[in-house]
C-alpha positions as CSV (number, residue, x, y, z in Angstrom):
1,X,-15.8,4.5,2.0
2,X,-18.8,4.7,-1.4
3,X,-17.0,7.2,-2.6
4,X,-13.2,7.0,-1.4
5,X,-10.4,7.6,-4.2
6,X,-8.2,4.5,-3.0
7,X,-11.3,2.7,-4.6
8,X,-10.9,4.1,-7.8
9,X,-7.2,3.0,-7.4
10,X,-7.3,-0.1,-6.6
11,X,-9.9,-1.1,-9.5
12,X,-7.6,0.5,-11.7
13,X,-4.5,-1.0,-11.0
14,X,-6.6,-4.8,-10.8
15,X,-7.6,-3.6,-14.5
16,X,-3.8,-3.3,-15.5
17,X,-3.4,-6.9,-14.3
18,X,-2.1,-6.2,-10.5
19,X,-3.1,-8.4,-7.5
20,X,-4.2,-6.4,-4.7
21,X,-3.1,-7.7,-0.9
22,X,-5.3,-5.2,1.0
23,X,-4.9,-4.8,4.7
24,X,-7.0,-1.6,6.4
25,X,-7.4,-1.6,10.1
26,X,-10.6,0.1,10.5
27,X,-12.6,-0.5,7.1
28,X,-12.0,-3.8,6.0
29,X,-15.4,-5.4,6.2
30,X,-16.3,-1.6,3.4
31,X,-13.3,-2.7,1.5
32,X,-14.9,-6.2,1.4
33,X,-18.5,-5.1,0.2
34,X,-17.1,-2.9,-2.1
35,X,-14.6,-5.6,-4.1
36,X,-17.3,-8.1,-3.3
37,X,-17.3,-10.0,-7.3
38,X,-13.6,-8.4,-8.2
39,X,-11.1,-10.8,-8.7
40,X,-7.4,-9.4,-8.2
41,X,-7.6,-9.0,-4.3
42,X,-6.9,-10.5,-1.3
43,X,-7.5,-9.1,2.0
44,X,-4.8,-9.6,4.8
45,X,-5.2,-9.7,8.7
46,X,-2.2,-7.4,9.3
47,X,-0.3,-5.1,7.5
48,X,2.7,-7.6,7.3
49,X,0.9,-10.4,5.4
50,X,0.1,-7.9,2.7
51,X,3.5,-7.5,2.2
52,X,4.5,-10.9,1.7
53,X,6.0,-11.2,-1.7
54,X,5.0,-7.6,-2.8
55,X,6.6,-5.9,-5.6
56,X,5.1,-2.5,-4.0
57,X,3.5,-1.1,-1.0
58,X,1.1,1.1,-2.1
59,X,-0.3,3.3,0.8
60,X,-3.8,4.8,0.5
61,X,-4.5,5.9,4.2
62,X,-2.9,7.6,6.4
63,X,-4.1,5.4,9.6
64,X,-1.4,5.3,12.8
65,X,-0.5,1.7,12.0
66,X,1.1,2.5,8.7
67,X,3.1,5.9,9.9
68,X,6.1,3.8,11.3
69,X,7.7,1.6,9.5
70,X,10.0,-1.5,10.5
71,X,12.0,-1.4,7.5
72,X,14.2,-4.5,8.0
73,X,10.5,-6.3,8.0
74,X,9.5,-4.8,5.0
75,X,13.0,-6.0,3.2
76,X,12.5,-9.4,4.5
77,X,8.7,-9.5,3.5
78,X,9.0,-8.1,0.1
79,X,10.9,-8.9,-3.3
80,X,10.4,-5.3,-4.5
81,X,11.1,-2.0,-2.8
82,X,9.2,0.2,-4.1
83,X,6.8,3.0,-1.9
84,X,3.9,4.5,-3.6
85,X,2.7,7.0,-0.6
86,X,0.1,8.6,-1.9
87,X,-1.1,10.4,2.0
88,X,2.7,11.6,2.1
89,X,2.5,10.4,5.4
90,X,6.5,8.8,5.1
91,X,9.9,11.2,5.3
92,X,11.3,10.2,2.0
93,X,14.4,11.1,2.6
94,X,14.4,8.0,5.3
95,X,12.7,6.3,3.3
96,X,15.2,5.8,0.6
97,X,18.2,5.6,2.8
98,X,16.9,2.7,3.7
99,X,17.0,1.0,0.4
100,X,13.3,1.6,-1.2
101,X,12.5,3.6,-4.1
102,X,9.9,6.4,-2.8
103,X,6.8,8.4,-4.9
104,X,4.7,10.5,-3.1
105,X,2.4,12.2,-4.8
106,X,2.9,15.8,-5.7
107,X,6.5,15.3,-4.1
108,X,10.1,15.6,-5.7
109,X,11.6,12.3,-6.0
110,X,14.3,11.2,-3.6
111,X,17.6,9.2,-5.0
C-alpha cells in the first residue's frame, strides 16, 4: 500500500478541502498508518457508513465488496450521486439509469 496511487488521491483531494470517509476491506489498518497525522478522513466499518451523507463515491479498488451495487441504498445514504470509478470496475450504462452521474477514468461519459 507505500506506494499505491489511491494515496496520492486521497491526499490530494483532503488538500482541495474534501473530507475523506474511507472504508477498505482488506487494508484498512495501511490506510490508517499511512493518514496517521492527516486531518480530512474518517475511516468507516463498512462500505455503507462511508456513504452516509456523501456528495461522491469515489472508488479506488476494485475489491468484490464494491463490484455490486445496491443502488436504492446508495440513494438513501447519499445527498449526491455522483460515481468517480477509477478501477472501471461498474457498467456505466447501469450505472446512470439508475440515477448517478458516472466518470470512469479513460471512459466516454454516459448521459
Amino acid at each position: 500500500m507505500r506506494e499505491a496511487p489511491s494515496l496520492d488521491i486521497i491526499k490530494s483531494l483532503i488538500e482541495m478541502g474534501a473530507h475523506i470517509k474511507a472504508f477498505d476491506p482488506v487494508a484498512m489498518d495501511e490506510a490508517k498508518k499511512c493518514f496517521l497525522n492527516h486531518e480530512g478522513i474518517s475511516f468507516c466499518n463498512k462500505a455503507s457508513e462511508a456513504l452516509v451523507d456523501a456528495e461522491a463515491l469515489v472508488v479506488l479498488t476494485e475489491w468484490t465488496a464494491f463490484k455490486s451495487l445496491d443502488y436504492g441504498l446508495m440513494k438513501s445514504l447519499m445527498v449526491g450521486n455522483v460515481i468517480f470509478d477509477g478501477r472501471n470496475i461498474y457498467n456505466p450504462e447501469e450505472v446512470f439509469e439508475n440515477g448517478f452521474e458516472y466518470f470512469g477514468l479513460g471512459r466516454k461519459r454516459v448521459g
